[in-house]
N, C-alpha and C positions, 0 to 999 in steps of 0.2 A: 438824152441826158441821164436817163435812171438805168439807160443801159450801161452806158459809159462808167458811171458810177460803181454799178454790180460786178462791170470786170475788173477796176481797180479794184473793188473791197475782196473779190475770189482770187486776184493776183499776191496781194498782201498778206492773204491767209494761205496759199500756198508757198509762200516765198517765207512765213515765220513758221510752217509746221516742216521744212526743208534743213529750218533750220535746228529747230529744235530737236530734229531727229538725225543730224549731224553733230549736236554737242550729245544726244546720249550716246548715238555711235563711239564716240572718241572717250566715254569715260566706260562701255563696253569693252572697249580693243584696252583701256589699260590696265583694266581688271584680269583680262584673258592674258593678257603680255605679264604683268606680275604673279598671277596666280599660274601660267606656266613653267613662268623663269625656275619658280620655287618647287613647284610638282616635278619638272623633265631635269633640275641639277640635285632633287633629295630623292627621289624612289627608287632609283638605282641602288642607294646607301641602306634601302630600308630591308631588313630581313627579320628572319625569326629569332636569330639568333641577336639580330638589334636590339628588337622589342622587349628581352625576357634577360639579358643578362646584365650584370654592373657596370656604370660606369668607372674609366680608369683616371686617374689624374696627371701619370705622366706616362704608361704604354699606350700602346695603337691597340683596338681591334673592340673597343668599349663598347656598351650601351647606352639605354637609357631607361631600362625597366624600375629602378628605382625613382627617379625623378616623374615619369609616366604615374605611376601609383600616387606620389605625392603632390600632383596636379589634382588628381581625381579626389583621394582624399581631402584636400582643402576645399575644392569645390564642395562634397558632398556635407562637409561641418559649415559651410558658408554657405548656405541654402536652409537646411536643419534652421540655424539658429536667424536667418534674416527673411525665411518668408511667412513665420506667423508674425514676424514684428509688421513688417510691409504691410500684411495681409490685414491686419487689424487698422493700423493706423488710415488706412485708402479707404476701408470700410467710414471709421468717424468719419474724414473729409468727405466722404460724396453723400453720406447716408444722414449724417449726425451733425456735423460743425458750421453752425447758422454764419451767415455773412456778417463779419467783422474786422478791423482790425488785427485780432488775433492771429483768425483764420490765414487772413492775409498774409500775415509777418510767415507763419507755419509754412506756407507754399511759397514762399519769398526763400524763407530757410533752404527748403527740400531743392527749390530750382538752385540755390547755390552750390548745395553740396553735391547735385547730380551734375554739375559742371568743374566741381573741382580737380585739377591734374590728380592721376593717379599717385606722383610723386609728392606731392603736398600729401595726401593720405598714407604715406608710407613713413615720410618723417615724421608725422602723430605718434604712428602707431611704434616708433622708434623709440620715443621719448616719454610715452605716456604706458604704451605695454611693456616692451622689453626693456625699458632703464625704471622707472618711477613702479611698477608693478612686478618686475621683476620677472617677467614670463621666459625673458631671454629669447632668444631666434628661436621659433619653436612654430611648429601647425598649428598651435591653438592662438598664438600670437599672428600669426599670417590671414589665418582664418576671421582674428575680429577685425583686422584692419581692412580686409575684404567684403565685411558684413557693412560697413561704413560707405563703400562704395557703393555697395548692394541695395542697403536697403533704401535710400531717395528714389533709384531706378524703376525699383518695384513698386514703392509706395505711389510713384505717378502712375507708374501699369495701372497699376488696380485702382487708384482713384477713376481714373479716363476708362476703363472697361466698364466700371459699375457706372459712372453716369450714361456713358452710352447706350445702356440697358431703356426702353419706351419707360415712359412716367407712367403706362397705364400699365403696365404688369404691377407695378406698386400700387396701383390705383384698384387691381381685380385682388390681391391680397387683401387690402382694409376692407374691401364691401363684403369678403367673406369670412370676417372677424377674426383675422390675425392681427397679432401682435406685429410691431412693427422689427422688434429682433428675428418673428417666424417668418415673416414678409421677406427679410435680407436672407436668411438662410434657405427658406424652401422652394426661394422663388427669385430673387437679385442671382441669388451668388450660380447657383446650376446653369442660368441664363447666363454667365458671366465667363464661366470653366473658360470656355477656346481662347477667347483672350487674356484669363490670367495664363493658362498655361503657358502661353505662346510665350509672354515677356517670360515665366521664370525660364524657361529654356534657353532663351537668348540672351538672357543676364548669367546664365549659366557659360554660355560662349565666352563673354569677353572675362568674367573669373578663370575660365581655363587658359585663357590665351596672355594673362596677366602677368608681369616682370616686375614693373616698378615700385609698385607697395611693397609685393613680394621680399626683394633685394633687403632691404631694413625691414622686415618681421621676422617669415619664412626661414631666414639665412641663407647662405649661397654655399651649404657642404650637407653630405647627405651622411650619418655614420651607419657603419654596419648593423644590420638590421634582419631578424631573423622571423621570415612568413610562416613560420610554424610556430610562432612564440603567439599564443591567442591574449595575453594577458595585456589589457592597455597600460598596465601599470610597471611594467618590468620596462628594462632602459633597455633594451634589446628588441624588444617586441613592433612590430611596425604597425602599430596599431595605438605607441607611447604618442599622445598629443602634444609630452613636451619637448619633444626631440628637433632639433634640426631638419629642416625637409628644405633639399634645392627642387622646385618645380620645372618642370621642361622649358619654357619660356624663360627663367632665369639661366637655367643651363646654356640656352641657344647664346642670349647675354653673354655668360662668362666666356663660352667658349672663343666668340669674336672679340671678347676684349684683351684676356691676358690667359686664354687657352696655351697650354706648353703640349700637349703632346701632338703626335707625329701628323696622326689625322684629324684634325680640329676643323679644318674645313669643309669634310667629310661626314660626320658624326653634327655638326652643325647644321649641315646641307639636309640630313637625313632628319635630325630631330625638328626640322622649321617644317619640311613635309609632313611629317606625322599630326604636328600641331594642327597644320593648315588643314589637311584631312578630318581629325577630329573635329574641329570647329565647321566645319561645311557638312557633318556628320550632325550637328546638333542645333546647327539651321535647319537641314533638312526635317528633321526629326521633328522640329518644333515649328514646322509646318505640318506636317503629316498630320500631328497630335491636335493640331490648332484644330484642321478643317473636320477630323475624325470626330471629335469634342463636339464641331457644331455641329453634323451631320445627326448625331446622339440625340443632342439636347434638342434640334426643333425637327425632325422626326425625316427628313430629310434623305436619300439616296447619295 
């Protein structure tokens, strides 16, 4: 009987780990079928001459080195300004924010707003930056509407990283008479690095890969813009934060919606590879940095 039994339950658990490793199979092969579809119909499209020169609005033969730049610079101003907010607020909730009500509602809050469509944060940032404040379509307006998305993402990272930290490293900080602010600094947060950095990198990903806020902050037209002009303040200079910037991801957008010139298919094909490249560029990254960080910090080969 107890045999009988053992083969059924060794049968059962082969026949659910078959299966289970038939639905990863299948969402492996549609990752490899979509992520080739888009690597073997854009890299062909992708050259040097892609990367670095203008795009055209109604000839063939465009770029996309301005919209590329103004990916990166949004990114770089929505980072700046939403990881010491994250970073602080994660700190009170794990470190400081006693169980309440309050509390509650705060991480009630954060869970909504880390679920909210990126389009609902884009019409805000529509109505409240560039009509009511007056920012117009502009990087600095792109970039706060991006910080909104941002900083709930972050604020859970670093809440969930710093609790995951042992209660006893908090526990060897007070028995050797620190403060509880020198305890979070000298000792939380160093134990902490691999896993903040890991979310800002990959919160960094889906800001580069981002359209729909974008579309209403950002703007969808790039104007001429001069990489020799250092001055942020000059309307020429591409370094001006109040200027217009179409980001690559909106570009990829227009071009498949109401693209007019010749190679829109083409220039589309080539900018979604680029994307896709850079984004698998800064997952990687932000593994490497992850396990590099832990390897550091607890002394580790």
């Amino acid at each position: 009987m107890n045999d009988l039994t053992t083969a059924k339950a060794n049968r059962n658990n082969h026949l659910a780990l078959l299966g289970i490793k038939a639905m990863v199979g299948i969402v492996v092969l549609i990752l490899i079928a979509l992520l080739g579809y888009i690597l073997i119909t854009g890299l062909p499209h992708v050259s040097w001459h892609f990367l670095t020169s203008a795009s055209k609005e109604f000839g063939s033969g465009g770029g996309i080195a301005n919209e590329l730049f103004n990916s990166v610079y949004i990114l770089i101003i929505t980072l700046v300004i939403s990881c010491p907010l994250a970073l602080g607020a994660g700190i009170y909730l794990s470190e400081f924010a006693k169980p309440s009500w309050l509390t509650s509602t705060v991480r009630t809050m954060i869970e909504v707003l880390s679920s909210l469509p990126s389009i609902v944060i884009g019409l805000f940032g529509y109505l409240v930056l560039v009509i009511k404040f007056q920012f117009d379509f502009s990087i600095l307006s792109g970039a706060l509407a991006m910080m909104f998305v941002n900083i709930p993402l972050l604020t859970r990272n670093t809440e969930e990283t710093l609790t995951a930290v042992p209660h006893s490293q908090r526990e060897a900080g007070w028995a050797l008479g620190l403060s509880k602010w020198r305890t979070i600094t000298k000792i939380i947060l160093p134990a902490a690095v691999p896993g903040l950095v890991t979310g800002v990198i990959l919160s960094a990903g889906r800001i580069f890969g981002e359209a729909a806020a974008l579309i209403f902050t950002a703007g969808q037209s790039t104007p001429v813009v001069s990489y020799s002009n250092w001055n942020p303040f000059n309307q020429t200079s591409f370094l001006n934060p109040m200027r217009p910037a179409e980001t690559l991801a909106v570009h990829i957008w227009k071009l498949n919606t109401d693209g007019i010139t010749p190679d829109a298919d083409q220039i589309s094909s080539g900018a979604s590879a680029v994307l896709i490249v850079v984004i698998l560029l800064i997952i990687l990254l932000s593994r490497y940095l992850g396990n590099y960080c832990y390897r550091k910090m607890s002394g580790t080969k």
